[in-house]
KOLDRENZA-592810 format. One record per residue (C-alpha): residue in one letter; x, y, z; residue number from 1. Coordinates in nm, 4 decimals, decimal comma, always signed. Example, Ala and Ser with C-alpha at 12.3 -4.5 7.8 and 13.67 -1.06 7.14 Angstrom:
BEGIN
R  resn        px        py        pz  resi
R     A   +1,2300   -0,4500   +0,7800     1
R     S   +1,3670   -0,1060   +0,7140     2
! end
This chain:
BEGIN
R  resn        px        py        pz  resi
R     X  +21,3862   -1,7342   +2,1516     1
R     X  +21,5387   -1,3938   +2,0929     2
R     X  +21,8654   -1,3961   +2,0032     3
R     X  +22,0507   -1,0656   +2,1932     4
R     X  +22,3574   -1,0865   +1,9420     5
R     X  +22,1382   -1,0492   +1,6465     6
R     X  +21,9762   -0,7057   +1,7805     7
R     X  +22,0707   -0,3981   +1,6184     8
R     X  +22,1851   -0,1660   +1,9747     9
R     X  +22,2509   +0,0984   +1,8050    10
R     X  +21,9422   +0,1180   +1,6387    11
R     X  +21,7342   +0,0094   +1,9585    12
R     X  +21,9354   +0,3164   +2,1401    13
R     X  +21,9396   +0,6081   +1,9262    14
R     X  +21,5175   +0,5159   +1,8761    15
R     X  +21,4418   +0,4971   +2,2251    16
R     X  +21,6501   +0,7992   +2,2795    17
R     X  +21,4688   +1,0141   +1,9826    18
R     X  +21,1455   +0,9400   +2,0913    19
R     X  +21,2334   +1,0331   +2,4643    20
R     X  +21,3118   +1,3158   +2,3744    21
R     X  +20,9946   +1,4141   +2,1603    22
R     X  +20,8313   +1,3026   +2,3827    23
R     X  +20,9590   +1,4274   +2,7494    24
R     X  +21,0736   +1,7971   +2,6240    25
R     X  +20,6887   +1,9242   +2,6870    26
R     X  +20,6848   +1,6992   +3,0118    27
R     X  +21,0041   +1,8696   +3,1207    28
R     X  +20,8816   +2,1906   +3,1053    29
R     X  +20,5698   +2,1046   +3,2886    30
R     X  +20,7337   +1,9153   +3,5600    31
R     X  +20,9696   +2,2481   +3,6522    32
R     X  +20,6724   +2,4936   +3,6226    33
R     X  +20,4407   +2,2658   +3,8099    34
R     X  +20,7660   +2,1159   +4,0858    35
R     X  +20,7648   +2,5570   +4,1195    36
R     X  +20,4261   +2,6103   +4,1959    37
R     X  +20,4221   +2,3294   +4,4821    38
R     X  +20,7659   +2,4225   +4,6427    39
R     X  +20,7375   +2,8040   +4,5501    40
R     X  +21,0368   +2,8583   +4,8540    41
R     X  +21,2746   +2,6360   +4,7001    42
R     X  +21,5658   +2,8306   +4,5157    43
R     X  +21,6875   +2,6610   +4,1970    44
R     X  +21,9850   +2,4587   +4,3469    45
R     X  +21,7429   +2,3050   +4,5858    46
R     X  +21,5179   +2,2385   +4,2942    47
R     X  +21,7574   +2,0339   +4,1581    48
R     X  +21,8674   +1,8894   +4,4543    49
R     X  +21,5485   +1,7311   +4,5064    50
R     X  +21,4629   +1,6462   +4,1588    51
R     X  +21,8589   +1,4296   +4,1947    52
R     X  +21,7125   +1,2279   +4,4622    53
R     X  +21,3327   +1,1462   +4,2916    54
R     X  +21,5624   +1,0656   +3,9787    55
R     X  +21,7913   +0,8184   +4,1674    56
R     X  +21,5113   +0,6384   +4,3242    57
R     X  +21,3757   +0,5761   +4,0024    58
R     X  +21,6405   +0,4611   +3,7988    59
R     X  +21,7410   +0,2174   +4,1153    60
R     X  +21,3557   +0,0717   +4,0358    61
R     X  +21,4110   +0,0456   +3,6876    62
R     X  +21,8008   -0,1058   +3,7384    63
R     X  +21,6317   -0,3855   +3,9782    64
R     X  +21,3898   -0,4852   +3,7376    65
R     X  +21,6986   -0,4897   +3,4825    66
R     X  +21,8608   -0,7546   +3,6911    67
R     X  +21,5441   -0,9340   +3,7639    68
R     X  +21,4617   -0,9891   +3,4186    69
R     X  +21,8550   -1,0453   +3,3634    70
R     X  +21,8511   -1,3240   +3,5825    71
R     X  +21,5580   -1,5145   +3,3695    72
R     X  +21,6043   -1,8222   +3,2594    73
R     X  +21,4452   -1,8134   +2,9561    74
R     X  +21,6133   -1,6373   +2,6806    75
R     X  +21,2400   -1,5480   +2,5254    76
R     X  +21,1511   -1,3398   +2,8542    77
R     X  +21,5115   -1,2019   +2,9237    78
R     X  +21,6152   -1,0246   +2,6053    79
R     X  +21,3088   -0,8107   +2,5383    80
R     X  +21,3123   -0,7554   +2,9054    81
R     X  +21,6276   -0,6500   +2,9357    82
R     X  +21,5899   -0,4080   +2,6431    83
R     X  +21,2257   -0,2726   +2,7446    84
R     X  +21,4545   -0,1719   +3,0685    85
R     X  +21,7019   -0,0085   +2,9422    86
R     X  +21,5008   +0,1930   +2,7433    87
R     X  +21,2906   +0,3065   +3,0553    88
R     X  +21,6310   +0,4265   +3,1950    89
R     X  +21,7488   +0,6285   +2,8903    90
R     X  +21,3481   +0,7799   +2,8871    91
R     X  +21,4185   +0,8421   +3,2948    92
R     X  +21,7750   +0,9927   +3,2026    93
R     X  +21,6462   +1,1927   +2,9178    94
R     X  +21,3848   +1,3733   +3,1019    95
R     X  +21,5643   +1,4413   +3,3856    96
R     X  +21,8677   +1,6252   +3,1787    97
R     X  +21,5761   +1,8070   +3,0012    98
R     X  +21,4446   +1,9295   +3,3183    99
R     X  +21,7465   +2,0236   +3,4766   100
R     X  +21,7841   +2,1987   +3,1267   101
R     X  +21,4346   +2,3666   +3,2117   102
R     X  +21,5970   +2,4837   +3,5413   103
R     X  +21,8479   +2,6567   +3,3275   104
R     X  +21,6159   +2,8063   +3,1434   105
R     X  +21,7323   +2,6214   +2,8733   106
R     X  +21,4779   +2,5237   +2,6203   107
R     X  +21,6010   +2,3660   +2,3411   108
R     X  +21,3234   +2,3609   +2,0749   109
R     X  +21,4775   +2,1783   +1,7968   110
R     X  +21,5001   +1,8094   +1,8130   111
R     X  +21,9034   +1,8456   +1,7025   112
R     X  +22,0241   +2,0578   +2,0012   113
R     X  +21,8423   +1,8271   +2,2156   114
R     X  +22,0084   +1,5268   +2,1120   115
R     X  +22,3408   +1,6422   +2,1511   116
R     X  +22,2533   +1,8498   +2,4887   117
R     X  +22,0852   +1,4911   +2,6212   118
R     X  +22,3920   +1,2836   +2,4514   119
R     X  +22,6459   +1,5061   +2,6227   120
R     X  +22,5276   +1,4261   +2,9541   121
R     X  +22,4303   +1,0607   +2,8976   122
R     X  +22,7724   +0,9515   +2,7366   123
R     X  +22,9713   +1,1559   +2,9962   124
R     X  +23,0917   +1,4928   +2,9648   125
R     X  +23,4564   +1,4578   +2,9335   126
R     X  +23,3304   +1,2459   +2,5324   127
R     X  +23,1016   +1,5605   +2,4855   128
R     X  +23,3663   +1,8195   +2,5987   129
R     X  +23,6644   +1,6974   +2,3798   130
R     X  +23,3801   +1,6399   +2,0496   131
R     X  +23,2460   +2,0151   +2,1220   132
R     X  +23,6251   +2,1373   +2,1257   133
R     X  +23,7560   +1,9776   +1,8222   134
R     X  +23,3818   +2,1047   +1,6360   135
R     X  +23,3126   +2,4244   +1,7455   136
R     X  +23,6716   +2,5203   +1,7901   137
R     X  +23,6783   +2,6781   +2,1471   138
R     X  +23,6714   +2,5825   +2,4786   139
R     X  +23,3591   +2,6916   +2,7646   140
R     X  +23,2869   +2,6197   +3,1058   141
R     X  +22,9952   +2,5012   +3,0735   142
R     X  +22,8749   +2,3992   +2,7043   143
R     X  +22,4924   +2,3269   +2,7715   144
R     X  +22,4088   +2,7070   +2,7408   145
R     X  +22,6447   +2,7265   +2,4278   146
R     X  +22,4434   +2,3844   +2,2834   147
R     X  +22,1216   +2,5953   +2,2988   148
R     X  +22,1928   +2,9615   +2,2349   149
R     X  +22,4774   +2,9691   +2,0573   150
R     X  +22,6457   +2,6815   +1,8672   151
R     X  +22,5513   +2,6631   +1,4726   152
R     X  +22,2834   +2,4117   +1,3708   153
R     X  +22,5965   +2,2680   +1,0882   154
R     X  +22,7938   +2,2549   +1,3832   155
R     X  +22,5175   +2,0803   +1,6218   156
R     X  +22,4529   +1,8162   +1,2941   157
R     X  +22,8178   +1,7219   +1,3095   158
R     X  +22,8712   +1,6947   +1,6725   159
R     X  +22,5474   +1,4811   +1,6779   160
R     X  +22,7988   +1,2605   +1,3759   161
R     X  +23,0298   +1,2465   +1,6130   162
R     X  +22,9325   +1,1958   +1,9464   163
R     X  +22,6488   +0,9210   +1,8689   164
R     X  +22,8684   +0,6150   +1,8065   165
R     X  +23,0345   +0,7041   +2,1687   166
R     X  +22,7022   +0,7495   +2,3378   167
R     X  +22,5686   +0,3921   +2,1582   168
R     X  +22,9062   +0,1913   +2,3054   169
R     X  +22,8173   +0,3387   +2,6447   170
R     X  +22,4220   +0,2596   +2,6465   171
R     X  +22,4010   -0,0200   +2,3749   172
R     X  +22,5827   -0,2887   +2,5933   173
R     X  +22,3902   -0,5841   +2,7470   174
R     X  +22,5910   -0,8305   +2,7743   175
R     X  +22,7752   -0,7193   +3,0896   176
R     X  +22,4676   -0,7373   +3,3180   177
R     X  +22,3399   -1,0427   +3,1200   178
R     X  +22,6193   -1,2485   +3,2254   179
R     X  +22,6250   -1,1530   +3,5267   180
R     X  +22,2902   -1,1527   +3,6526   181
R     X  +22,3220   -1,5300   +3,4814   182
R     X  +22,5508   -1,6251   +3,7569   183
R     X  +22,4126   -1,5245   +4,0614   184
R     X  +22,0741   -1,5789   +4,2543   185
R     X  +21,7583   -1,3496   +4,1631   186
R     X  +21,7606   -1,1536   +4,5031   187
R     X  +22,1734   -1,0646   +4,4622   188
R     X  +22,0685   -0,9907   +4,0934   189
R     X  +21,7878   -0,7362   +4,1863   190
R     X  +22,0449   -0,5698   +4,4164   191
R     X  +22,3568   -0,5460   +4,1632   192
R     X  +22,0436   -0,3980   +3,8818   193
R     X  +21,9557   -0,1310   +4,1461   194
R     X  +22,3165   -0,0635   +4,2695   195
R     X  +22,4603   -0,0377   +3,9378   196
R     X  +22,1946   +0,2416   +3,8554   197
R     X  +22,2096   +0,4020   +4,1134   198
R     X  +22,5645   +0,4493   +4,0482   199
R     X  +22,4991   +0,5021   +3,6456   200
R     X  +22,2646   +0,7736   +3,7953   201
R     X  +22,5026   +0,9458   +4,0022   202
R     X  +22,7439   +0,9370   +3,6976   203
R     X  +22,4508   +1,1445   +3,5017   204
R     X  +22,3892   +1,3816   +3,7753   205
R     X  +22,7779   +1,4935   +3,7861   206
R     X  +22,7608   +1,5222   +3,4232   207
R     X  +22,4641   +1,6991   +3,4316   208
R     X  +22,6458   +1,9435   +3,6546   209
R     X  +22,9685   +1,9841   +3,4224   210
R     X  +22,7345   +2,0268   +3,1027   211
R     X  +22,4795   +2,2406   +3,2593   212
R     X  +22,7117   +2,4553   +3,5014   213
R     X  +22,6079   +2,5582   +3,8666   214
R     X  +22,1556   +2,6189   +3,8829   215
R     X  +22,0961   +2,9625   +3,9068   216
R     X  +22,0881   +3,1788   +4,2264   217
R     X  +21,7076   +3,2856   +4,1669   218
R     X  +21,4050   +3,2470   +3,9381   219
R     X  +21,4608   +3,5893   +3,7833   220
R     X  +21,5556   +3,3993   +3,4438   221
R     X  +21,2578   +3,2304   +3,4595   222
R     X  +20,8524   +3,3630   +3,3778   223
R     X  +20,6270   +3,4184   +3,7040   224
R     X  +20,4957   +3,0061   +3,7501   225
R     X  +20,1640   +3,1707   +3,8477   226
R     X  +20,1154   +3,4275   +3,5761   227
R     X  +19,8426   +3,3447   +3,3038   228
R     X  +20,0404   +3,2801   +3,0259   229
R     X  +20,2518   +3,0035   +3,1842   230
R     X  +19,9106   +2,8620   +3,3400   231
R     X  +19,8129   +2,8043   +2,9486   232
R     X  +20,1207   +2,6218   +2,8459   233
R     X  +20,0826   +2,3961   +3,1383   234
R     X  +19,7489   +2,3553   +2,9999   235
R     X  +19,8604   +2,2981   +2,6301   236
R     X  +20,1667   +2,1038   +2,7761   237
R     X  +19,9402   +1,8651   +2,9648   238
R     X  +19,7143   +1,8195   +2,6618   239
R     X  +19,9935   +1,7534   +2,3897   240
R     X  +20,1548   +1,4786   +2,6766   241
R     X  +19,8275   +1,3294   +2,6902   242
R     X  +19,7860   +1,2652   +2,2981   243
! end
């Protein structure tokens, strides 16, 4: 039986988070270029828009499985369950900020700025805007541009310091949904997983919009989604995500 006290969250969290985003910064990109060349009359805003709702379905899905396997009796099937869960819902989260990012036309290459870019919207921007103030010094509307253009990497390193242990308290915890889901019938347990993510999600999406500012008003930021040279990074994208 797996013992959940005994399990390192903040090591489980800041993992699953590193190897989203390895992973999910060439999907990202390929998901705006190839979301552009299917809806080629959508405008950024309503880009983003509709990647919001595909994003909220799918952490709902991943939530009710979360209170499904919550609701377990068996302590050997709930706990890696539970944590094989959450860490679908910080991959979900992490490409979605990326791709909003992409949007932007934000693309951070370093694995650094895209911690603290994906940790300042998953731990909530008011924690990311008062760490960014007291490192970098200064105060901006909207630091996500600042995170990839501007900011110095010995700044990023120490906002990274300083930001991680709030983003583990907010993502580590189990044990609220474990005793819950404990307490109550599987169907009510499947609802309260999707409900609660749903409203995690929203929580992501708002932050997403503080970090990130308002999308753009066109595509002029952007290269042409049909030129040749962005057909062979979708190319090279797709091939690197399949390895």
């Amino acid at each position: 039986m797996v013992d959940v006290d005994k399990i390192d969250l903040g090591a489980v969290v800041m993992t699953g988070l590193s190897m989203a985003l390895m992973k999910q910064q060439p999907v990202a990109a390929a998901t705006v270029d190839r979301l552009r060349r299917v809806h080629p009359d959508k405008t950024p805003a309503e880009l983003v828009a509709y990647m919001n709702k595909f994003y909220l379905v799918g952490v709902a899905a991943i939530g009710a499985g979360t209170g499904a396997a919550s609701a377990a009796p068996s302590g050997l099937v709930r706990a890696p369950a539970v944590y094989l869960q959450r860490l679908s819902f910080l991959e979900a989260s992490a490409l979605y900020t990326l791709s909003v990012a992409e949007v932007h036309g934000l693309h951070a290459e370093d694995l650094e700025r895209r911690t603290l870019l994906a940790t300042s919207v998953l731990a909530g921007n008011f924690a990311a805007t008062k760490v960014l103030q007291e490192t970098v010094g200064r105060t901006a509307p909207y630091w996500g541009r600042e995170i990839v253009k501007s900011i110095p990497m010995s700044v990023i390193l120490k906002a990274n310091k300083l930001l991680g242990p709030q983003f583990i308290t907010k993502w580590g915890s189990t044990q609220g949904v474990l005793v819950l889901s404990q307490q109550v019938p599987l169907l009510i347990a499947v609802a309260l997983g999707g409900g609660g993510s749903t409203l995690v999600g929203w929580t992501i999406i708002k932050a997403a919009q503080a970090i990130l500012g308002p999308a753009p008003d066109s595509w002029d930021h952007l290269p042409d989604v049909t030129s040749p040279a962005t057909a062979r990074r979708a190319r090279r994208t797709a091939q690197t995500s399949r390895r």
